[in-house]
PDBQT receptor file of N, H, CA, C and O in Angstrom, charges set to zero:
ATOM      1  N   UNK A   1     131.011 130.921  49.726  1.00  0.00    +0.000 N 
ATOM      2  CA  UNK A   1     130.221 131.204  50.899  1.00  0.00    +0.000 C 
ATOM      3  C   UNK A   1     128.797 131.517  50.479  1.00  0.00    +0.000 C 
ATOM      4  O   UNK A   1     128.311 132.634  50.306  1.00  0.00    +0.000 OA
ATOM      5  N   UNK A   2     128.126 130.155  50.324  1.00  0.00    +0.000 N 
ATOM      6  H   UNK A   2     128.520 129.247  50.465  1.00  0.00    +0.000 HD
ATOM      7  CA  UNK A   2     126.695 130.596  49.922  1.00  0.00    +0.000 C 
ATOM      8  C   UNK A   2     126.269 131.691  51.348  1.00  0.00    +0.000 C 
ATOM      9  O   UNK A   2     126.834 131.993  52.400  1.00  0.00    +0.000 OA
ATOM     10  N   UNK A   3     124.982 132.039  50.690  1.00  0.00    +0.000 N 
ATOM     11  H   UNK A   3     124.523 131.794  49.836  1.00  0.00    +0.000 HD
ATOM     12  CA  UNK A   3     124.185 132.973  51.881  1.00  0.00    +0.000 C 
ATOM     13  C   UNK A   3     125.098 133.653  52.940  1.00  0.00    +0.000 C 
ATOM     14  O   UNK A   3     124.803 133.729  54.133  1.00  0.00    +0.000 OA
ATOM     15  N   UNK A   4     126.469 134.240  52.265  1.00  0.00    +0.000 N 
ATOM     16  H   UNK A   4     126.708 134.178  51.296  1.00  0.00    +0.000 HD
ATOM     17  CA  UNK A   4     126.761 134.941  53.244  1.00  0.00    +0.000 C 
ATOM     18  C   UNK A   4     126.775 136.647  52.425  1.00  0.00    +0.000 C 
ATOM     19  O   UNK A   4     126.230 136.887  51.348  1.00  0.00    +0.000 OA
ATOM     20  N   UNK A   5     127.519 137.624  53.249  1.00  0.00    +0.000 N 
ATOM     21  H   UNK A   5     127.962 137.429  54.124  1.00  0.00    +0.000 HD
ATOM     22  CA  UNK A   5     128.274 139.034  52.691  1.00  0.00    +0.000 C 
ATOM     23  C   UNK A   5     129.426 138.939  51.576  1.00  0.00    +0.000 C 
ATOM     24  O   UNK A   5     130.517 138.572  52.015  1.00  0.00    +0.000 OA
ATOM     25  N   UNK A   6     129.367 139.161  50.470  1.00  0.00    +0.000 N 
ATOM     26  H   UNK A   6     128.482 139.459  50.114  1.00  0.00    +0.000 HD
ATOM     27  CA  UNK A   6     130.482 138.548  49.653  1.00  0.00    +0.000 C 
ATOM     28  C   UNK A   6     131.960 139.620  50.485  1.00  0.00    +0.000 C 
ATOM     29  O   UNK A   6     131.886 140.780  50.892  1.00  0.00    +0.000 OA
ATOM     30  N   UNK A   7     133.072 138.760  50.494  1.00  0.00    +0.000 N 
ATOM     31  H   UNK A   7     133.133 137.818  50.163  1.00  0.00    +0.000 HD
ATOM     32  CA  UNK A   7     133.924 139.306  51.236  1.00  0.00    +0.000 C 
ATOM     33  C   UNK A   7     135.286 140.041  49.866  1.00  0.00    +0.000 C 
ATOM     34  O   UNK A   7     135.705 139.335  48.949  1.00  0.00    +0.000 OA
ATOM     35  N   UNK A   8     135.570 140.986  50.000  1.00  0.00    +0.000 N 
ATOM     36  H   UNK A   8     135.230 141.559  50.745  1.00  0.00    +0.000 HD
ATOM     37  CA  UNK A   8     136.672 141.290  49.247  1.00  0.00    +0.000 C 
ATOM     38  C   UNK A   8     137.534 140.579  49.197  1.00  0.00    +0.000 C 
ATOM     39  O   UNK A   8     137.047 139.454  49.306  1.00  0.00    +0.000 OA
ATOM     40  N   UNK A   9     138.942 140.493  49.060  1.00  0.00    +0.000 N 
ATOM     41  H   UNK A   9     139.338 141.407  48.972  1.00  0.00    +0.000 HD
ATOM     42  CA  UNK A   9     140.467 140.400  48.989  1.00  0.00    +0.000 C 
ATOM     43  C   UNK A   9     140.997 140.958  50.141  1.00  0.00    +0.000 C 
ATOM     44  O   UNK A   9     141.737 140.420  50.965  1.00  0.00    +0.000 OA
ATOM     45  N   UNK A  10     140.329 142.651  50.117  1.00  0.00    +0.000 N 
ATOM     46  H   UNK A  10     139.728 143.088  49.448  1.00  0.00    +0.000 HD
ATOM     47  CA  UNK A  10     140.862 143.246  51.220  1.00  0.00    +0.000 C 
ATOM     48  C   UNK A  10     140.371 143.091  52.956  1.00  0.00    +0.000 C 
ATOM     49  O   UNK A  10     140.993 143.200  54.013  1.00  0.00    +0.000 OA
ATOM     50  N   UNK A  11     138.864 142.771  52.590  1.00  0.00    +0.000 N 
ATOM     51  H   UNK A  11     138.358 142.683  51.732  1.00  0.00    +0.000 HD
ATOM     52  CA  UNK A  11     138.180 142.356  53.787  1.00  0.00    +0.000 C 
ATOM     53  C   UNK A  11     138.950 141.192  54.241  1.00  0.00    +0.000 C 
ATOM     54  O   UNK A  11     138.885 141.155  55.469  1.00  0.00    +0.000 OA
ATOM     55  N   UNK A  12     139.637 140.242  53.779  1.00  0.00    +0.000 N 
ATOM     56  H   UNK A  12     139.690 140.272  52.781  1.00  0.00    +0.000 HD
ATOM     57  CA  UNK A  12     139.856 139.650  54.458  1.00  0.00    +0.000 C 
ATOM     58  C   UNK A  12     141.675 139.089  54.684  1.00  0.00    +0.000 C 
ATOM     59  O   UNK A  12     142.095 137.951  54.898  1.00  0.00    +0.000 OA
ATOM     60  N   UNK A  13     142.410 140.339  54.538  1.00  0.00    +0.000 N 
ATOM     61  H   UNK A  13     142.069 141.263  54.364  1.00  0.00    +0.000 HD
ATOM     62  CA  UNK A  13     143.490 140.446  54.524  1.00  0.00    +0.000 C 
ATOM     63  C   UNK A  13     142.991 141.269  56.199  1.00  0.00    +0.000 C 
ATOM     64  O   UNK A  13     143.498 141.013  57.291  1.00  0.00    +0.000 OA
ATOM     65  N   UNK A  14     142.104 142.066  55.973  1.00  0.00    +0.000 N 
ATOM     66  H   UNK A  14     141.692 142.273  55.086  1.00  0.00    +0.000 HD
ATOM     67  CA  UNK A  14     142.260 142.932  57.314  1.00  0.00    +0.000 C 
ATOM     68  C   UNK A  14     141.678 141.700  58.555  1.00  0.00    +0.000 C 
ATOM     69  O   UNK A  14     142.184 141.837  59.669  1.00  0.00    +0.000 OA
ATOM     70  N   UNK A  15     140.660 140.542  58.384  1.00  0.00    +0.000 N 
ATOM     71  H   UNK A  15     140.249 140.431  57.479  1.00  0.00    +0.000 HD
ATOM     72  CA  UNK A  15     140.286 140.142  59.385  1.00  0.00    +0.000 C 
ATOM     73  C   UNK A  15     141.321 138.977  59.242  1.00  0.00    +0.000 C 
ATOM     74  O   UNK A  15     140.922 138.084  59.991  1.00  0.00    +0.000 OA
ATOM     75  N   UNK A  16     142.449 138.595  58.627  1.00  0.00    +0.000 N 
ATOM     76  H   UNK A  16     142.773 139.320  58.020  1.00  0.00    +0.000 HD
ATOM     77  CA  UNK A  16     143.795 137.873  58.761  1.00  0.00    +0.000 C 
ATOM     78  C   UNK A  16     144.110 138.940  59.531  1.00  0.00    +0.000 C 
ATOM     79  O   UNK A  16     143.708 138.940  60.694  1.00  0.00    +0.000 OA
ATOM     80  N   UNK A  17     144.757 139.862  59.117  1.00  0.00    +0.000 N 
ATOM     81  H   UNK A  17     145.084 139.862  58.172  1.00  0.00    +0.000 HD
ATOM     82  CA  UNK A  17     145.510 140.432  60.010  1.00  0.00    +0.000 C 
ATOM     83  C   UNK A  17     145.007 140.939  61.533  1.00  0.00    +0.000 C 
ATOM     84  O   UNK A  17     145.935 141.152  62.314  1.00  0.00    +0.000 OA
ATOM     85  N   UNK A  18     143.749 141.142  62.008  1.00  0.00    +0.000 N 
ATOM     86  H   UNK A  18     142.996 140.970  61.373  1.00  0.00    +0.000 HD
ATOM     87  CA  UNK A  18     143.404 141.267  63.218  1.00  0.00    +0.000 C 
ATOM     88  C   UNK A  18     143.036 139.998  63.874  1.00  0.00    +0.000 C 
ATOM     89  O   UNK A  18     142.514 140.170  64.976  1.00  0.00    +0.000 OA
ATOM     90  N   UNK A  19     143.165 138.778  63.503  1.00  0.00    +0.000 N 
ATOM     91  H   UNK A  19     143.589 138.638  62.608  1.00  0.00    +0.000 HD
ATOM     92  CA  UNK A  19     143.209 137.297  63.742  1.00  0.00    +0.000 C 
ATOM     93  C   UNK A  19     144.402 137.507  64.323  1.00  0.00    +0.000 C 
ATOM     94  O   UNK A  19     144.569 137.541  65.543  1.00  0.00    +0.000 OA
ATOM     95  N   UNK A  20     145.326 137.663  63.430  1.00  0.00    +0.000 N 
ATOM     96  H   UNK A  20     145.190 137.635  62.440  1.00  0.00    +0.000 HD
ATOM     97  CA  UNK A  20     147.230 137.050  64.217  1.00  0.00    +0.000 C 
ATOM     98  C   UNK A  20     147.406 138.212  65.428  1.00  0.00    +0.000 C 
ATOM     99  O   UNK A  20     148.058 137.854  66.409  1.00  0.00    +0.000 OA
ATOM    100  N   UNK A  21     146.904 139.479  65.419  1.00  0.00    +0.000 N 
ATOM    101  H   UNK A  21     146.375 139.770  64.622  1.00  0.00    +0.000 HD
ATOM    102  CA  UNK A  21     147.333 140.432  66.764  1.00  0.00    +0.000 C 
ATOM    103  C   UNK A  21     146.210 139.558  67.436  1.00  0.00    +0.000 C 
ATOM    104  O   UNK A  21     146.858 139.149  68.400  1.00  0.00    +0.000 OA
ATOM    105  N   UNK A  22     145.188 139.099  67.552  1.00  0.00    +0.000 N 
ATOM    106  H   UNK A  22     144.661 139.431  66.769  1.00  0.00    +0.000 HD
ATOM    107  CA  UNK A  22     144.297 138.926  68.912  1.00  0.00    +0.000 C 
ATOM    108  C   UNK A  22     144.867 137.525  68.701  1.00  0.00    +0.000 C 
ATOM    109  O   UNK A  22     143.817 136.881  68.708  1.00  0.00    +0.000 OA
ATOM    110  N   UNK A  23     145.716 136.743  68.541  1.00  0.00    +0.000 N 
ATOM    111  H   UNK A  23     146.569 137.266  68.536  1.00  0.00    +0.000 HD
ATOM    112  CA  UNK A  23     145.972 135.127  68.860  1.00  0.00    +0.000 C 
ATOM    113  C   UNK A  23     146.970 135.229  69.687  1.00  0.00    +0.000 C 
ATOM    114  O   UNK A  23     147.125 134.581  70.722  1.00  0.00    +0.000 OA
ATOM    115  N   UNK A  24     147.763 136.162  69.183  1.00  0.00    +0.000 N 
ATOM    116  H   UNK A  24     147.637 136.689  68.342  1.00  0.00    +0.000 HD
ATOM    117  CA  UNK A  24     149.114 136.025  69.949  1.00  0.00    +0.000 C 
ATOM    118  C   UNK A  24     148.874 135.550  71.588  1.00  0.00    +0.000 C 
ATOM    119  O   UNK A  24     148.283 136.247  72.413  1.00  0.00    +0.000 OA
ATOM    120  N   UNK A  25     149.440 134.274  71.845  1.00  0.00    +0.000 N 
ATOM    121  H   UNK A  25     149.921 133.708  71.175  1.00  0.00    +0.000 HD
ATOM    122  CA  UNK A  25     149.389 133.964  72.936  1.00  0.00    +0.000 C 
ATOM    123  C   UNK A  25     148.301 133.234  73.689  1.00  0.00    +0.000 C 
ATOM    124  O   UNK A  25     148.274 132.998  74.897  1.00  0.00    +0.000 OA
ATOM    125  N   UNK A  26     147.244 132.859  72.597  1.00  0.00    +0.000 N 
ATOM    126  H   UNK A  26     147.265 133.051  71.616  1.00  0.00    +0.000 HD
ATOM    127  CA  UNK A  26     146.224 132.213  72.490  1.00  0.00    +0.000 C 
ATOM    128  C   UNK A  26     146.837 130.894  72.285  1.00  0.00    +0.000 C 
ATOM    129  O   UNK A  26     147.787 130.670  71.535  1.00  0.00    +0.000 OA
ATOM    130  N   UNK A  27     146.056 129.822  73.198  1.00  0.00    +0.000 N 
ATOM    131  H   UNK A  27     145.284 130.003  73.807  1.00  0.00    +0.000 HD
ATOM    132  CA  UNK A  27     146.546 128.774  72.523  1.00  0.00    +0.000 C 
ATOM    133  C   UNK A  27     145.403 128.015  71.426  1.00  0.00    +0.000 C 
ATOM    134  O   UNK A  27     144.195 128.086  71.647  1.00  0.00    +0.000 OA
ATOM    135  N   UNK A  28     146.047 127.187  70.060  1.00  0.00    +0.000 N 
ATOM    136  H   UNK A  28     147.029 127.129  69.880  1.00  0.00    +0.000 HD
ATOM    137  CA  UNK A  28     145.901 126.661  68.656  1.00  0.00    +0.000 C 
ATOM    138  C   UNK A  28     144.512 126.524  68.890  1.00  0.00    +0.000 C 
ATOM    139  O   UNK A  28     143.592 126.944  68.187  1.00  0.00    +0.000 OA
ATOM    140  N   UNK A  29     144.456 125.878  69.978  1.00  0.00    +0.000 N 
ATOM    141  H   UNK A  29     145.203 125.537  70.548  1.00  0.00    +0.000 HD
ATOM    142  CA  UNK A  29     143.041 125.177  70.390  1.00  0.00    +0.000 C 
ATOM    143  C   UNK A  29     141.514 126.160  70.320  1.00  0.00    +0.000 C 
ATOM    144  O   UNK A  29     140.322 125.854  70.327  1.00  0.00    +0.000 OA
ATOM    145  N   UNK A  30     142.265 127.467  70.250  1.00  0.00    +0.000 N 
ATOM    146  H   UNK A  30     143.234 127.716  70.245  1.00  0.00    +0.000 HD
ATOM    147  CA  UNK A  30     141.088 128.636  70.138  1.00  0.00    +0.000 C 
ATOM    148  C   UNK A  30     141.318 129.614  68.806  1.00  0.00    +0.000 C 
ATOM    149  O   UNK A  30     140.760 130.609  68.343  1.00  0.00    +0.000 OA
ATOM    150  N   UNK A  31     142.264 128.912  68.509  1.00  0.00    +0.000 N 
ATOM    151  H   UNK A  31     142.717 128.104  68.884  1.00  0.00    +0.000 HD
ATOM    152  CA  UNK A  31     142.265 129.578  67.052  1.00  0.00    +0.000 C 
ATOM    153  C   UNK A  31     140.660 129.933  66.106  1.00  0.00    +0.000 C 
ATOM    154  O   UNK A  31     140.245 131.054  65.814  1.00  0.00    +0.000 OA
ATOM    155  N   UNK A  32     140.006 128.607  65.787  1.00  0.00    +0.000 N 
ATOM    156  H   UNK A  32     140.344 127.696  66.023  1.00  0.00    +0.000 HD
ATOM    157  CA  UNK A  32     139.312 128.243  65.032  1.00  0.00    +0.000 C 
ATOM    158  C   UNK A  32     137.937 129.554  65.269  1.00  0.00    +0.000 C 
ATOM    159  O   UNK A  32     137.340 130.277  64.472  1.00  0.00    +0.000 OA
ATOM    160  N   UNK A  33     137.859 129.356  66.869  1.00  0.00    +0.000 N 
ATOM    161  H   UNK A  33     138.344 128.768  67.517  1.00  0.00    +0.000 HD
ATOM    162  CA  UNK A  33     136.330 130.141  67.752  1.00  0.00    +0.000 C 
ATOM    163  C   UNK A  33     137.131 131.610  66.940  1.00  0.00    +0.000 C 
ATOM    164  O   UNK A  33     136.844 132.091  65.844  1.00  0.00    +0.000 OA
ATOM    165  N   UNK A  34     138.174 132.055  67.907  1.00  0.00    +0.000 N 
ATOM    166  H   UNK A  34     138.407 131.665  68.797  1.00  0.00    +0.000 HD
ATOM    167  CA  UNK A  34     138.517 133.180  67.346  1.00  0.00    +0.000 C 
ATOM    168  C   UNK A  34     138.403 133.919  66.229  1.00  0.00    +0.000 C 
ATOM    169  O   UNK A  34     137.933 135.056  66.267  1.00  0.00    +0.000 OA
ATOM    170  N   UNK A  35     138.860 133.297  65.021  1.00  0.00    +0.000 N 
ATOM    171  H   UNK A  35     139.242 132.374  64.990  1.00  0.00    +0.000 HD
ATOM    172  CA  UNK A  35     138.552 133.614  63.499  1.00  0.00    +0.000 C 
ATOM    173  C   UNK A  35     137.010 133.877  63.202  1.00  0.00    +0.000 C 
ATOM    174  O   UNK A  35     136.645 134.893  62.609  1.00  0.00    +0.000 OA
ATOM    175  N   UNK A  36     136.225 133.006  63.601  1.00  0.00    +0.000 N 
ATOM    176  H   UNK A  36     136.522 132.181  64.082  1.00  0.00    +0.000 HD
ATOM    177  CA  UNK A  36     134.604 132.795  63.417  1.00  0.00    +0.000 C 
ATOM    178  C   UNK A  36     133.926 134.091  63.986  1.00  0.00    +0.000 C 
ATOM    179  O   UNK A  36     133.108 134.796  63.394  1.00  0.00    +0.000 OA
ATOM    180  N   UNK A  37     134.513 134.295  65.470  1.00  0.00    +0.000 N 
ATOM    181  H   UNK A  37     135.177 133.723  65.951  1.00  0.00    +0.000 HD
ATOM    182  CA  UNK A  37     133.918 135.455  65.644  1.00  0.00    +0.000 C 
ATOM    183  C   UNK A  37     134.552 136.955  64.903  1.00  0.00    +0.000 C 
ATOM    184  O   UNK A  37     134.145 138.110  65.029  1.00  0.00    +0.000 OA
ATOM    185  N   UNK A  38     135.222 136.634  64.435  1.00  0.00    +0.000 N 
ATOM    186  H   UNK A  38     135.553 135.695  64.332  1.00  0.00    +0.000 HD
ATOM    187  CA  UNK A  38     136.055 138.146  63.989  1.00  0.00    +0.000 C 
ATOM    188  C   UNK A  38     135.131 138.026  62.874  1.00  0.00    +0.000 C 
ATOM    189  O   UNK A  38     134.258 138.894  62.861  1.00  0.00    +0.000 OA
ATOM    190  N   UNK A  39     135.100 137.087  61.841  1.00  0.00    +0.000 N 
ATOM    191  H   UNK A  39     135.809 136.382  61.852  1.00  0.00    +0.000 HD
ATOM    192  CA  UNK A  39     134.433 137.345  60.562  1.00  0.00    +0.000 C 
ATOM    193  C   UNK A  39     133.120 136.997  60.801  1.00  0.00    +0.000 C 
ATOM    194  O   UNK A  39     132.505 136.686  59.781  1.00  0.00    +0.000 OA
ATOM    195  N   UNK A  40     132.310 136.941  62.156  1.00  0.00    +0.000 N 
ATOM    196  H   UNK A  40     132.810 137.194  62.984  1.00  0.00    +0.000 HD
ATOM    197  CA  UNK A  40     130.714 137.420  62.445  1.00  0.00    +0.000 C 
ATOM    198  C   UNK A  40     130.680 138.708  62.605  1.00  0.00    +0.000 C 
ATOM    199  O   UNK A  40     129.796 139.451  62.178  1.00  0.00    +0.000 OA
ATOM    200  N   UNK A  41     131.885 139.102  63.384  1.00  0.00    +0.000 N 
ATOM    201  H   UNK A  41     132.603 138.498  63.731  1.00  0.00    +0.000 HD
ATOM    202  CA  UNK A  41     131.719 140.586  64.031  1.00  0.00    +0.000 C 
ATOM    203  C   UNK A  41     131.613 141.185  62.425  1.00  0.00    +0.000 C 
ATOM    204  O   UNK A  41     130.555 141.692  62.053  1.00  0.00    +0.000 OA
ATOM    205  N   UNK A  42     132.690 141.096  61.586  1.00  0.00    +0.000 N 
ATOM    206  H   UNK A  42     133.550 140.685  61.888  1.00  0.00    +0.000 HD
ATOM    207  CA  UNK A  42     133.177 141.517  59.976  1.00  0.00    +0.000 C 
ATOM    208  C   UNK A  42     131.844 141.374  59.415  1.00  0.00    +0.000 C 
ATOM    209  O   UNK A  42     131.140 142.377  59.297  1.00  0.00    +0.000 OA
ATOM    210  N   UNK A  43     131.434 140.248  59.063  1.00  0.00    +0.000 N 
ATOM    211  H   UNK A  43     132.007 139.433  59.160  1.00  0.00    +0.000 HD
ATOM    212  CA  UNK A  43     129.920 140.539  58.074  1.00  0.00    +0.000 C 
ATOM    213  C   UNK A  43     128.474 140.550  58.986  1.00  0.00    +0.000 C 
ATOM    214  O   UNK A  43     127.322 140.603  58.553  1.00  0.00    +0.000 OA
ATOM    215  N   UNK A  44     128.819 140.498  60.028  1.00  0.00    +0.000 N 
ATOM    216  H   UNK A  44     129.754 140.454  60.380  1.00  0.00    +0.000 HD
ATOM    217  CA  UNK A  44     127.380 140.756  60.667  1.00  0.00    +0.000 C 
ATOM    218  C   UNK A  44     126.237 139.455  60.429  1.00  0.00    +0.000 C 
ATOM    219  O   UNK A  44     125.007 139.491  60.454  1.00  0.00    +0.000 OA
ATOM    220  N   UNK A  45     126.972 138.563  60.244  1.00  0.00    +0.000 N 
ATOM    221  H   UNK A  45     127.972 138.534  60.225  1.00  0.00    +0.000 HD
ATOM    222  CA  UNK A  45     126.359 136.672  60.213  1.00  0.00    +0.000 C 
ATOM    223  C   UNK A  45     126.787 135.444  61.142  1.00  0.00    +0.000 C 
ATOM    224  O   UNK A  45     127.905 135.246  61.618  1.00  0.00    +0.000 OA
ATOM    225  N   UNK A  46     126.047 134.945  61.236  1.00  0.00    +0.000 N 
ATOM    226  H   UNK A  46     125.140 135.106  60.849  1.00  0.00    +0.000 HD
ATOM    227  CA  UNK A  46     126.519 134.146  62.003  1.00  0.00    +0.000 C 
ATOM    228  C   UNK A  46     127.126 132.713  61.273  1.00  0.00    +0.000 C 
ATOM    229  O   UNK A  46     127.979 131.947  61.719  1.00  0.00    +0.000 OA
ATOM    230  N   UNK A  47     126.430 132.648  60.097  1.00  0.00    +0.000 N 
ATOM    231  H   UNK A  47     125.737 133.271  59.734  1.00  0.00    +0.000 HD
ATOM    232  CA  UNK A  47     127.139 131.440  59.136  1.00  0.00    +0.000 C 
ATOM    233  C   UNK A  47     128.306 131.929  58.890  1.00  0.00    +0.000 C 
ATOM    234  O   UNK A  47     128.432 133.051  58.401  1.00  0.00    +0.000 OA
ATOM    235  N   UNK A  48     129.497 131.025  59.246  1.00  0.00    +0.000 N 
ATOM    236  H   UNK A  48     129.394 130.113  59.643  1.00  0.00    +0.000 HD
ATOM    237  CA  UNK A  48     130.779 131.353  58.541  1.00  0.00    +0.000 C 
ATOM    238  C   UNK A  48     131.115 130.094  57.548  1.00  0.00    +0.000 C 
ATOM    239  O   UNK A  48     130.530 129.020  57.685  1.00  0.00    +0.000 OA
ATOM    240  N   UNK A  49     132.023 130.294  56.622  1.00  0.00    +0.000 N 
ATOM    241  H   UNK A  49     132.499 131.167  56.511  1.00  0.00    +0.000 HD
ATOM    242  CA  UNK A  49     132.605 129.032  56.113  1.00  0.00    +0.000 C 
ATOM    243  C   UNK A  49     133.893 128.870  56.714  1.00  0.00    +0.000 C 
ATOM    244  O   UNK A  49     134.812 129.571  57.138  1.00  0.00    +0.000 OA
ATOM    245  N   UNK A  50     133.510 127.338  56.546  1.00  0.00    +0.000 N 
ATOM    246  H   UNK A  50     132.764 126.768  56.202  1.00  0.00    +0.000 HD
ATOM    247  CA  UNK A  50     135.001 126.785  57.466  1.00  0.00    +0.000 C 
ATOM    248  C   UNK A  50     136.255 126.986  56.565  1.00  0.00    +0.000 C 
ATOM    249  O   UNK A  50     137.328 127.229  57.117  1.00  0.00    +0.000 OA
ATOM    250  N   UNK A  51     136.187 126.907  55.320  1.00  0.00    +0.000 N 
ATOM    251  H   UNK A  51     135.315 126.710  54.871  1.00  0.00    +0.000 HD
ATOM    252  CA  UNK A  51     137.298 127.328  54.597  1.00  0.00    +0.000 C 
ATOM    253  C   UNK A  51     138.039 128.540  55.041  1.00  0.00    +0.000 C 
ATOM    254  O   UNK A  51     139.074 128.718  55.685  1.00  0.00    +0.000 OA
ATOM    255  N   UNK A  52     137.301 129.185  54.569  1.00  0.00    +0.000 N 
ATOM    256  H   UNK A  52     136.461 129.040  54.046  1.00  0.00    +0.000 HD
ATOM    257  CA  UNK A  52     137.893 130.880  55.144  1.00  0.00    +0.000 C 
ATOM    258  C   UNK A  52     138.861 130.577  56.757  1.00  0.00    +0.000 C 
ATOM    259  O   UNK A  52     140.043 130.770  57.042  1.00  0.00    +0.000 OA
ATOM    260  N   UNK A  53     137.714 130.039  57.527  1.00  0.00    +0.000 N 
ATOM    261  H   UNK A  53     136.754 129.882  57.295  1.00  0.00    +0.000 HD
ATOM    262  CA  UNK A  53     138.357 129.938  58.846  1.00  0.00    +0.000 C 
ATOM    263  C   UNK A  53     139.778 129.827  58.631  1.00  0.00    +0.000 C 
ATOM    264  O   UNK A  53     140.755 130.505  58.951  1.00  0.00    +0.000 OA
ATOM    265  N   UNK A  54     139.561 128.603  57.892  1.00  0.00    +0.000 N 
ATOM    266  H   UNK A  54     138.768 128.052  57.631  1.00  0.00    +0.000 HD
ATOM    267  CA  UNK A  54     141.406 127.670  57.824  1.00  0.00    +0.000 C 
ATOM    268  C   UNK A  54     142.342 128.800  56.818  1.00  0.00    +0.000 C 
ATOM    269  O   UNK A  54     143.521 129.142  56.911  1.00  0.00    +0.000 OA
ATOM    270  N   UNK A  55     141.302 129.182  55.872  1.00  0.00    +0.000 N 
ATOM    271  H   UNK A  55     140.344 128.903  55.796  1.00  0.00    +0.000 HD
ATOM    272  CA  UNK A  55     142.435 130.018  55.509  1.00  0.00    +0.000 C 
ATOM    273  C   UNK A  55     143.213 131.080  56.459  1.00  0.00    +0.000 C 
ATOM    274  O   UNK A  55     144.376 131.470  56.359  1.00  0.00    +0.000 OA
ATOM    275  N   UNK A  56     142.113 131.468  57.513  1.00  0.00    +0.000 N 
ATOM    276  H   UNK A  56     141.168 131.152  57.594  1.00  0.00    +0.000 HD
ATOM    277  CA  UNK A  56     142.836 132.788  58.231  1.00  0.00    +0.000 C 
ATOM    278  C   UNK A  56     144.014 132.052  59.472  1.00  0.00    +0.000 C 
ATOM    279  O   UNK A  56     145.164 132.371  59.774  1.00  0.00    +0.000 OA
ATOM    280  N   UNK A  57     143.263 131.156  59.876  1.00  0.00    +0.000 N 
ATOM    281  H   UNK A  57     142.329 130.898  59.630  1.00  0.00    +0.000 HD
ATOM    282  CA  UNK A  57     144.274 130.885  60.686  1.00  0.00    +0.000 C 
ATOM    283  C   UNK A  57     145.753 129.930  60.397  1.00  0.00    +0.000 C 
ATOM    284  O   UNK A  57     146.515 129.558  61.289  1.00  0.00    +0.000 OA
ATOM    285  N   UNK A  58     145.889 129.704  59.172  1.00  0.00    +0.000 N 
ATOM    286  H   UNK A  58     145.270 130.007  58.447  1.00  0.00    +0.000 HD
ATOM    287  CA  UNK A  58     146.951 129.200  58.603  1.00  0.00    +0.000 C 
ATOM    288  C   UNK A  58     147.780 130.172  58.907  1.00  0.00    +0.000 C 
ATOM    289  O   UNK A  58     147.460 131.354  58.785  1.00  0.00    +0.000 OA
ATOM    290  N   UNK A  59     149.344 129.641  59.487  1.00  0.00    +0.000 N 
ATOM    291  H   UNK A  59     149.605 128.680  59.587  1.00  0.00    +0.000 HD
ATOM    292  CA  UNK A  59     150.092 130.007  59.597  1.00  0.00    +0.000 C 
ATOM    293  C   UNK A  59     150.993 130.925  58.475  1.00  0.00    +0.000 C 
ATOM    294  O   UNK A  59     152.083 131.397  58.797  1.00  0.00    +0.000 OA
TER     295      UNK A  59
């Protein structure tokens, strides 16, 4: 993640885990928005990497 907040291990076990409580019942299709904003709200940027994304919302 050039030019972003370097993220821990743990930072982002916690914004996985507050991804899967706010999806529940979301449908797939908003997965992607969802994640992006949790880890804007998390580092306070608006660049996210799409990797990360996919990593969080992997099942």
């Amino acid at each position: 993640m050039a030019n972003s907040k370097s993220l821990s291990a743990l930072d982002v076990e916690i914004i996985k885990s507050a991804f899967h409580k706010e999806a529940q019942g979301l449908p797939e299709s908003q997965w992607r928005e969802l994640a992006a904003q949790l880890i804007q709200t998390f580092t306070g940027l608006s660049a996210v990497d799409p990797q990360l994304v996919e990593w969080i919302i992997r099942k």
